[in-house]
N, C-alpha and C positions, 0 to 999 in steps of 0.2 A: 465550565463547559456550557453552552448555550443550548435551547431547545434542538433536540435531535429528530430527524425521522426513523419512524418503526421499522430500522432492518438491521439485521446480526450483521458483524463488520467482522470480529474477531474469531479467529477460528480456534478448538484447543492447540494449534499448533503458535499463532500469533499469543496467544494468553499463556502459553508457558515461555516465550522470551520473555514476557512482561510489559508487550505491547499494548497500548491502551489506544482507547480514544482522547485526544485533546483536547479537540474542537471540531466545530464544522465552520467551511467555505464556503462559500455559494451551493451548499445542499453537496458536497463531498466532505471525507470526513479528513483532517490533519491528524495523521498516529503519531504516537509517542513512544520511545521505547528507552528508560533508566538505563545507566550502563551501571552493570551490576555481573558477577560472577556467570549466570546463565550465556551472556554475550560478549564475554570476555575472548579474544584471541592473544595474539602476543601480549604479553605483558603492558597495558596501559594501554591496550587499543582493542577499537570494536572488532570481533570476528568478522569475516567476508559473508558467510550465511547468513549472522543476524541480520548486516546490513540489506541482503537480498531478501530476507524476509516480512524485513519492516516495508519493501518497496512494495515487495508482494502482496501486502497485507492491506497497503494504503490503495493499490491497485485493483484490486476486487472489491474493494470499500465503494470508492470511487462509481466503479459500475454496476453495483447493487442499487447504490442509492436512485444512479440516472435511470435504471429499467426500472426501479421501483416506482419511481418520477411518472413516468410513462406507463404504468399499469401493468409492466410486462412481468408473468410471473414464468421465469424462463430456467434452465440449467445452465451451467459454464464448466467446457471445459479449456484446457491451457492449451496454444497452439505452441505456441513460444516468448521465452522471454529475454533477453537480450541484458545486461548489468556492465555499467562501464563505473570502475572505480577508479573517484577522481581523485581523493586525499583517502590521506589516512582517517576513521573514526579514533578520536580522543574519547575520556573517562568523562561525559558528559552527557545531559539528554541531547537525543537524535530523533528526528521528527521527518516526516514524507507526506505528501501532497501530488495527486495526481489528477491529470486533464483528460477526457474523452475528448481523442483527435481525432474520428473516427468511430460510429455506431448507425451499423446496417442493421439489417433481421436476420443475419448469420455470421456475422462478426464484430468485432470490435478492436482497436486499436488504441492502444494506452500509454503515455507518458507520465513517468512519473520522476519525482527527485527529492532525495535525502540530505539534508543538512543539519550543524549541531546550532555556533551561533548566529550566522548568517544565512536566507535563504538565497541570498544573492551567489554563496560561497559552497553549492552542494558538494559533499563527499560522493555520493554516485548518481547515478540516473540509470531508468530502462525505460523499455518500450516493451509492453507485453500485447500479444495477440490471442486473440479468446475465441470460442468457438461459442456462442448462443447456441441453446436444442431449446426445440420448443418442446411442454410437455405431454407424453402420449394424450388422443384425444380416447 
């Protein structure tokens, strides 16, 4: 893992799949999550939740890091998230990456996408919408 910036990515909900940090991108973070019994669904494949979690997870990474970027020390709440699964997740690591398409001073707009060995080849994508609150003055 490369030099990080100073902000929590992982939530107790992302740390009990076993999602981790990878790496970072251009100042976003790359999650990782072991397929391992926690994120087990049918038999040899990722469950549909881990995989929306790991997106989730890469997805609030993602815009902590860019309001951190920008000095903004803000709240988030979720407007909506959107998950379109493309394959099946195999017995493999699974990793996510997400882009700010989209950041005003009362929302935000996010794409993100999950894949195992190619990121050419994502298993899902979303698109989450956030609500910035600024904090009481």
């Amino acid at each position: 893992m490369t030099d990080t910036p100073d902000i929590q990515v992982l939530t107790p909900y992302a740390r009990s799949l076993g999602i981790s940090v990878e790496r970072w991108d251009e100042m976003a973070p790359v999650v990782r999550v072991d397929f391992s019994e926690a994120v087990l669904g049918r038999p040899g494949a990722l469950h549909g939740g881990a995989i929306s979690g790991l997106l989730e997870t890469a997805g609030y990474g993602a815009l902590r890091a860019r309001l951190a970027q920008d000095g903004r020390e803000v709240g988030m709440k979720p407007i909506n998230i959107t998950v379109q699964f493309l394959r099946s997740g195999k017995d493999r690591p699974s990793f996510a990456s997400a882009r700010i398409v989209k950041l005003g001073r009362r929302t935000a707009n996010i794409s993100i996408e999950a894949w195992q060995d190619d990121p050419a080849r994502p298993i899902a994508s979303a698109v989450m919408n956030v609500m910035i609150t600024e904090p009481a003055a």
